[in-house]
Every structure is written in C-alpha cells, then in structure tokens.
C-alpha positions in Angstrom: -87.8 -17.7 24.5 -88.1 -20.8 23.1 -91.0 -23.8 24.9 -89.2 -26.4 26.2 -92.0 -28.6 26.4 -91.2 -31.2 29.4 -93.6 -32.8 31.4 -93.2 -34.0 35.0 -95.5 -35.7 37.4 -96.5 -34.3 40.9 -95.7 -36.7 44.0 -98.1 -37.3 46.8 -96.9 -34.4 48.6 -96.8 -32.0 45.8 -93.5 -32.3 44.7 -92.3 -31.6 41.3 -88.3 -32.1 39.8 -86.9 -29.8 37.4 -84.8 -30.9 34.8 -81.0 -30.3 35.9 -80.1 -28.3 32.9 -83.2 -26.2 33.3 -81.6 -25.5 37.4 -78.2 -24.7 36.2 -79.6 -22.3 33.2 -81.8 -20.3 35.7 -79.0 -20.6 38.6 -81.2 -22.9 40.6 -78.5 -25.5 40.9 -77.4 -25.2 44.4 -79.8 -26.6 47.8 -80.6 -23.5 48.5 -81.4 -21.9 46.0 -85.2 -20.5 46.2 -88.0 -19.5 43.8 -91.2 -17.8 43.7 -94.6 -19.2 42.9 -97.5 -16.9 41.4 -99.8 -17.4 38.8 -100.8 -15.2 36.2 -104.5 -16.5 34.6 -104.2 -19.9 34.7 -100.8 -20.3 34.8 -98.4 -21.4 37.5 -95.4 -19.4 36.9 -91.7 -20.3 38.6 -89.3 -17.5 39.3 -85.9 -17.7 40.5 -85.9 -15.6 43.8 -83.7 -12.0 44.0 -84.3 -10.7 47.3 -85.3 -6.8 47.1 -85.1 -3.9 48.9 -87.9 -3.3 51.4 -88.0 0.5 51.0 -87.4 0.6 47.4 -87.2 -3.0 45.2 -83.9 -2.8 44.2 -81.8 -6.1 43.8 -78.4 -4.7 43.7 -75.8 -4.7 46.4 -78.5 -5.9 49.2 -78.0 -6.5 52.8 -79.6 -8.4 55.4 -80.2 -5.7 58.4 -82.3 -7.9 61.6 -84.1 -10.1 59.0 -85.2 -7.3 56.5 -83.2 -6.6 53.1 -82.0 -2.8 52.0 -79.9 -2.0 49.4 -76.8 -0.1 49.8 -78.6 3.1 48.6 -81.2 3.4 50.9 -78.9 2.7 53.6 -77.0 5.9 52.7 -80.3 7.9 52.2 -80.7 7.0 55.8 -77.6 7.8 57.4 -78.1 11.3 56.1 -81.5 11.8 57.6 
C-alpha cells in the first residue's frame, strides 16, 4: 500500500477531516459511517468499523439481537442447543 502523505491540522476540539477520496476509497463516505481508533507503538491507526460477532468475531451476515451483534451462524448453533 502506497503512503499517501497528507497532512491535516487538529481543531480546538480535536477534530481532524479526511480527504474525501480517502472516505469514498475506505467506504467512509456516508454520516454515519464509523471507525475505530487504536494505536499500535506510536501510531494512531484509523479503521473503518465491521461490527462482529459477540460469541465468535465473524463479520458476515450479522444481526443486531437487543443491542448485541451475532452472526447468522451462531444463531443457528443456538437454536439447536
């Protein structure tokens, strides 16, 4: 993956913009669209959100059950408890 290199200030509030083309790329281009923040060493690393399974971290085929996300799978794993 290639640096891109572009530098942006930080507002009073801690705000930063990123570049549109870098939102539509990463699918970020919608007001709700949300990101992780973590660091690895020293750096400050953005992440476009997937929301996982609770019991098992999958991202596929994922639905919302009282707040709390579980894929398809473990849903059927349950149902034949």
């Amino acid at each position: 993956m290639k640096s891109e290199g572009i530098v942006r200030n930080i507002d009073g509030v801690g705000r930063i913009v990123l570049p549109i083309d870098l939102r539509v790329r990463y699918g970020l281009n919608n007001e709700n669209a949300a990101v992780e923040i973590y660091t690895e060493g020293d750096k400050i690393i953005l992440k476009r959100y997937v929301p996982a399974c609770i019991f098992c971290n999958n991202a596929d085929h994922i639905v919302d059950y009282n707040g709390n996300n579980i894929c398809k799978e473990c849903i059927k794993k349950m149902t034949e408890l």
